[in-house]
N, C-alpha and C positions, 0 to 999 in steps of 0.2 A: 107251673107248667104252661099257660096260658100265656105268659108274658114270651115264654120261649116260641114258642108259632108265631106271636104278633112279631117278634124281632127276625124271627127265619124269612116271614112274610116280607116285613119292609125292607132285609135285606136283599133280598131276589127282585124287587121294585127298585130299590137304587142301583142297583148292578143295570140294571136295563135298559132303566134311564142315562145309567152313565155313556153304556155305549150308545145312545141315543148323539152324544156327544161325542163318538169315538173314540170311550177311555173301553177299555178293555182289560183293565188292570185285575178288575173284583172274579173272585172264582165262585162258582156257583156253591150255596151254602155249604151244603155236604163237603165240598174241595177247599173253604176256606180256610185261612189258618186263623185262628183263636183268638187272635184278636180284633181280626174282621168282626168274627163271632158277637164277644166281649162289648166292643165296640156298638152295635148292632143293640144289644140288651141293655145296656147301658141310658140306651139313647130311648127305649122303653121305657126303661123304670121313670127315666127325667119326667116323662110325659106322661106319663101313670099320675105321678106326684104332685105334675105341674100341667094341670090340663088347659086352664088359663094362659100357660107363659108364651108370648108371644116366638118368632119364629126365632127372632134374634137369641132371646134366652137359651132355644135350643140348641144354636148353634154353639155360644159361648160354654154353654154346658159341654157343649163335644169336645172345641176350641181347647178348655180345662186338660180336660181328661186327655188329651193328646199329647198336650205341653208337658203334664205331671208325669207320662209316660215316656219323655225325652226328645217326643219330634217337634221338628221348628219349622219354620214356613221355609218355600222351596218351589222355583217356579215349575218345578216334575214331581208326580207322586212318587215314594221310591220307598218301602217301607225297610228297605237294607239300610239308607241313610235317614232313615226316619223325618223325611222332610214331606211338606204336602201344600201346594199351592192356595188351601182354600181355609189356610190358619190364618187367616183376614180379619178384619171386626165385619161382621154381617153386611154392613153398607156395603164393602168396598166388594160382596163378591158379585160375581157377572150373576144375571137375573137367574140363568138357567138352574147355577145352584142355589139360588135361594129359594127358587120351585122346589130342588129336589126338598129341602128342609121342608117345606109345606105339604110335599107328599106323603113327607113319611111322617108327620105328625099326623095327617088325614087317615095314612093305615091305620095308625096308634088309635086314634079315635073312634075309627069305625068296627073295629075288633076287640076292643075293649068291654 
């Protein structure tokens, strides 16, 4: 149950963050679809497991889990064509999402 609050938590933090950048894409938890959700706990459990692994690890770990699930990189998010701008290797994304990775590791962390 715990890990479910920390994932609701650091999803409502990246949603915010997002539109910080004017993505407006993410619906607030209660309105999200499932794999936002999914997504979200997923990216828990890594950091639960892997409190050590640095930010990059995290994101390749999402990176995984996105690919196995069919989407492929795409300069617009669009989860109808399953593509998403930020299936990069960690280096090449712009700094602001590699903040978001480190925030939402910080939630993971501090909720834990």
């Amino acid at each position: 149950m715990a890990k479910l609050v920390i994932a609701k938590a650091c999803h409502e933090a990246n949603r915010v963050w997002c539109q910080l950048d004017g993505d407006y894409s993410q619906k607030h938890w209660d309105e999200a679809e499932q794999w936002q959700r999914d997504s979200a706990i997923k990216g828990v459990e890594f950091r639960l497991a892997n409190p050590q692994a640095p930010q990059s690890a995290q994101h390749d770990a999402w990176s995984a889990d996105k690919v196995a699930d069919g989407w492929v990189y795409g300069e617009t998010k669009d989860a109808v064509a399953k593509t998403h701008p930020c299936l990069v290797p960690f280096e090449e994304l712009p700094l602001f999402q590699q903040k978001k990775d480190k925030l939402f590791q910080s939630i993971v962390d501090a909720l834990k």
